[in-house]
N, C-alpha and C positions, 0 to 999 in steps of 0.2 A: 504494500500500500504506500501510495505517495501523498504528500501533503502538499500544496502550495507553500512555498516561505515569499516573502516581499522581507527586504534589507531595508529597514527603514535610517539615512545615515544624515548627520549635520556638520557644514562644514564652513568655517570663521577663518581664513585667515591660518590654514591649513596647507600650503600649498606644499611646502617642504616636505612633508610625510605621505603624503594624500594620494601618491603615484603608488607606494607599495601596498599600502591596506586595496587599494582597488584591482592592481594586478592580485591581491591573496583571495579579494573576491571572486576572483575572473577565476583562477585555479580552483573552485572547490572540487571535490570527487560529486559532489552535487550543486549544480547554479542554482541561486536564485530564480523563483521567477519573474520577480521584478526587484529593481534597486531605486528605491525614490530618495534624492539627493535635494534639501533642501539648505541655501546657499544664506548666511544672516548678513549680508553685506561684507562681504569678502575684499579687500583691493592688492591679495598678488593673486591672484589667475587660477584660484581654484576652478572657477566655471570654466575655463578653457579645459583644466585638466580633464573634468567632466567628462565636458562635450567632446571632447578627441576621443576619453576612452567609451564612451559611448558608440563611438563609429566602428570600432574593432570588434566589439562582443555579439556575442549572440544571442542575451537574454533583453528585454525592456529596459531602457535606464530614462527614471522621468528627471528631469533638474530643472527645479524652481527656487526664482532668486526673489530671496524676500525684500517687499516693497521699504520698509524698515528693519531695522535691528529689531528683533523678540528677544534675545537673550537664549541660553542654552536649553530653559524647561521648557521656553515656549516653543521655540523651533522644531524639539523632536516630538513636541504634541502635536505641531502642524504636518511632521514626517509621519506621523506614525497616521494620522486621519487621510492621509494621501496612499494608502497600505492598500494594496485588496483581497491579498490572499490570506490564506485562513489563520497563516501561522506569519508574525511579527519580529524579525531579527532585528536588535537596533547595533548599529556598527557608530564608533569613534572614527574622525579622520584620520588618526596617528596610529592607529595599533597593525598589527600583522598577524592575519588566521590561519592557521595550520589546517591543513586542505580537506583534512576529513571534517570540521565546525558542523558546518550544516549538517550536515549525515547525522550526527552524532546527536545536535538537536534535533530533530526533526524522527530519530528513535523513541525520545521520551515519549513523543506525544500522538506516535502512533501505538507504542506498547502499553499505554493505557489512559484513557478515555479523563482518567479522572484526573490527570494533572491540567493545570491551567496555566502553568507559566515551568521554564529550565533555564538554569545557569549553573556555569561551569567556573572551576578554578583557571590559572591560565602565569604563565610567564613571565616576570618583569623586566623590560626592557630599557637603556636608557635613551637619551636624545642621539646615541652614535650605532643603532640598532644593538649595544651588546646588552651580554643575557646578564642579568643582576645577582645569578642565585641566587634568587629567592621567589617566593609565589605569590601568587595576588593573595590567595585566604589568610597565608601566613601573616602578611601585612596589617591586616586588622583581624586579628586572632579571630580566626573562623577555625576551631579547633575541632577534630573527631567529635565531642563530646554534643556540641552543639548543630554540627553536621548529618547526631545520629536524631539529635528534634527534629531535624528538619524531614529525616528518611520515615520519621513516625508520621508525617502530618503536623509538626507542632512548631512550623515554621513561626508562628506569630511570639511564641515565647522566645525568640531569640531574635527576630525582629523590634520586637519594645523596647530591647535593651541597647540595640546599635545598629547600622544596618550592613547587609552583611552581599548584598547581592547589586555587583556592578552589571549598572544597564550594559555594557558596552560587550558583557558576557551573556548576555539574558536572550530570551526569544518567551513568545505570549502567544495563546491563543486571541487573534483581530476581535472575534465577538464580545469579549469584553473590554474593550476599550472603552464603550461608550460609559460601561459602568461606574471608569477612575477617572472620566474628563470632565469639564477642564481640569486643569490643574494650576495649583496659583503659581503665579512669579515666584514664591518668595521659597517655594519648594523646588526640592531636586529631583530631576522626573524619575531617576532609577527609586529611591525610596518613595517614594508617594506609591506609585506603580504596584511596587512588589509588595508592599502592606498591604495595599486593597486587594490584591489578586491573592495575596494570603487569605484574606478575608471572605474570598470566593471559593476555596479549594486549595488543592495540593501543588505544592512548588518544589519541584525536584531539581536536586544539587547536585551536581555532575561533578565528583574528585578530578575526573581528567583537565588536564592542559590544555584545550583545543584554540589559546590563540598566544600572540607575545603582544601583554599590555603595555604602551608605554609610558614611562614619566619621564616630565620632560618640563622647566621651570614655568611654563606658557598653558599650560592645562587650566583650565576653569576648577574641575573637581577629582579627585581621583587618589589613591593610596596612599598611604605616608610609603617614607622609608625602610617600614617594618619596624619592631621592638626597639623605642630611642632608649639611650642609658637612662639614667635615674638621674643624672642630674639636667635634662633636657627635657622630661616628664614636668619635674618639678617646677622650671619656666612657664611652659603651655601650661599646668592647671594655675599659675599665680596670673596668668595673662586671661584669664576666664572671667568676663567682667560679666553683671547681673544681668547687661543687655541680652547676651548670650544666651544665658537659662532661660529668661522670658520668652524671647524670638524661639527658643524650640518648644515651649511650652504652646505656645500661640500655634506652632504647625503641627502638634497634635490633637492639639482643638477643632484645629480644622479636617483633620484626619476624622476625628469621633463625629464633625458634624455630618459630612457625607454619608458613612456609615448609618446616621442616625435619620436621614432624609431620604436614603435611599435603600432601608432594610431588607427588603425583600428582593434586592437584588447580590445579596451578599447572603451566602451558606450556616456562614458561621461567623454573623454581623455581631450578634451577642456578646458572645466571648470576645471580639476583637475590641468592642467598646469599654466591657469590664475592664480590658488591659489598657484602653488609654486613659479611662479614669484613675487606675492606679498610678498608671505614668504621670500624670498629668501632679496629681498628687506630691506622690515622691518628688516631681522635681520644685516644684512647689516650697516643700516644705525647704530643702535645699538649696534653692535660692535666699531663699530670708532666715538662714542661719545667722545668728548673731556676730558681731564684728570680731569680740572678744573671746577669744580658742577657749577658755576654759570655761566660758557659756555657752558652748557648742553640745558642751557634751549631753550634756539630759537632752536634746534635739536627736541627737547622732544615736544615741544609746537607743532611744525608744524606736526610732528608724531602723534602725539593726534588729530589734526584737520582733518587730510586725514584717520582718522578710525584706523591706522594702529595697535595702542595697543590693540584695540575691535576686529579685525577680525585677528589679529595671534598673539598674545601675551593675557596677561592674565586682561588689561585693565588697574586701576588705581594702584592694585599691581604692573604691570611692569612699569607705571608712577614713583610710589615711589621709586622703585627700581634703576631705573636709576637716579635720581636726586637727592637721599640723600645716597645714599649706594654705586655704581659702582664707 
């Protein structure tokens, strides 16, 4: 059985990279049957790069150049609504796929009905194509343990906590798109996405490597470096100002409202809103921890008692963090 995939791909100002990700397109052991390319006001030549490779291939390639800047969530909102076939791969301008991708997604979701969305682990590369040893999951500790939530169905418990699924690896069942749109500016479209289609069904996480992701100082979003020392930790959490906790507070609100206006289009709406109330909570109390460390702790203490650092925070990391460091 075959699936239709549409490449749903966005490209700024990409032109340096934007020849190889599209030759790794062009090479899968399975093409696309379409690549729709939407351009956010580009000015070195990606639409050229395009249009030329567009002439060579054999599958559809649509390229639209947007009338203004949207920004990175809106763009592949507008790629992904320009999709037709049944199954949604979103591609980065800068990465390179290793030629079985497609195939390999496109297994999930004929081997069982029930998944709604696949993403995979995948290669770090730097801006001169070398390999980083190291992996994308490792980068933001996507550990076995949380890997095996995901194999039970219990993707959302490890989603509350951090997100863990780069669009740039992902591919969707098209039909529900309409269930996660719009999506705000002020969100990042691989996490809004992947919450809500948790919230839909099963999201299966693929160990395999099937692409090389790259960093590179120019990216909008994308991996750390993987595990910084402890004293480069302890910088980032002292640079974590209240604005911060707010603004992700504020995008899980909006997470829970959708959920909550549009129930009956989500499986397991329920449980997904229980979890942003708690999140919302926790982080909540978190932000208006008191200034003074040793009135932190009856806060800290009773937050540690009711779970709260274990089911949406990162456990005794965010213990330490909030009591000797915020």
């Amino acid at each position: 059985m075959s699936l239709g995939i549409s490449v749903a791909m966005c490209t700024f100002n990409g032109a340096r990279f934007l020849n190889a990700q599209l030759e790794s397109i062009a090479a899968q052991d399975k093409p696309p049957d379409e690549l729709v390319v939407c351009d956010d006001g580009s000015s070195d030549g990606c639409g050229d790069i395009v249009k030329t490779f567009a002439r060579k291939i054999n599958f559809p390639v649509r390229f639209v150049e947007n009338e203004k800047n949207l920004g990175s969530t809106r763009n592949f909102e507008k790629a992904i609504s320009l999709c037709q076939c049944a199954i949604v791969a979103l591609a980065d301008q800068d990465d390179v796929w290793y030629k079985h991708k497609l195939a390999r997604l496109e297994k999930a979701f004929v081997d069982s009905s029930a998944i709604v969305a696949a993403f995979s682990d995948a290669d770090l590369i730097d801006d001169s194509s070398r390999l980083l040893n190291l992996r994308l999951w490792d980068s933001f500790s996507f550990d076995l343990a949380k890997q095996r939530q995901f194999a039970k169905g219990d993707a959302l418990a490890v989603l509350i906590k951090h997100p863990v699924v780069t669009g740039a690896t992902m591919a969707f069942r098209r039909e529900f798109f309409d269930r996660v749109s719009p999506i705000p500016a002020n969100q990042v479209h691989d996490r809004w996405i992947s919450f809500l289609l948790a919230a839909s069904g099963r999201i299966e996480s693929i160990s395999e490597r099937l692409m090389q992701y790259r960093r590179h100082e120019r990216q909008q979003v994308g991996p750390g470096p993987g595990p910084l020392p402890l004293s480069q930790r302890i910088v980032r959490a002292q640079s974590t100002s209240a604005d911060l906790w707010f603004e992700e507070i504020k995008q899980f609100q909006q997470l829970y409202e959708i959920l909550d206006e549009r129930a009956g289009n989500f499986s397991n709406a329920e449980s997904a809103k229980k979890k942003l109330q708690g999140k919302v909570s926790h982080l909540g109390r978190r932000a208006h921890l008191p200034r003074a460390r040793i009135a932190r702790i009856p806060n800290v203490l009773g937050e540690a008692i009711n779970g709260g650092y274990w089911l949406y925070s990162a456990g005794w990391k965010s213990i330490a963090k909030d009591l000797m460091i915020r």
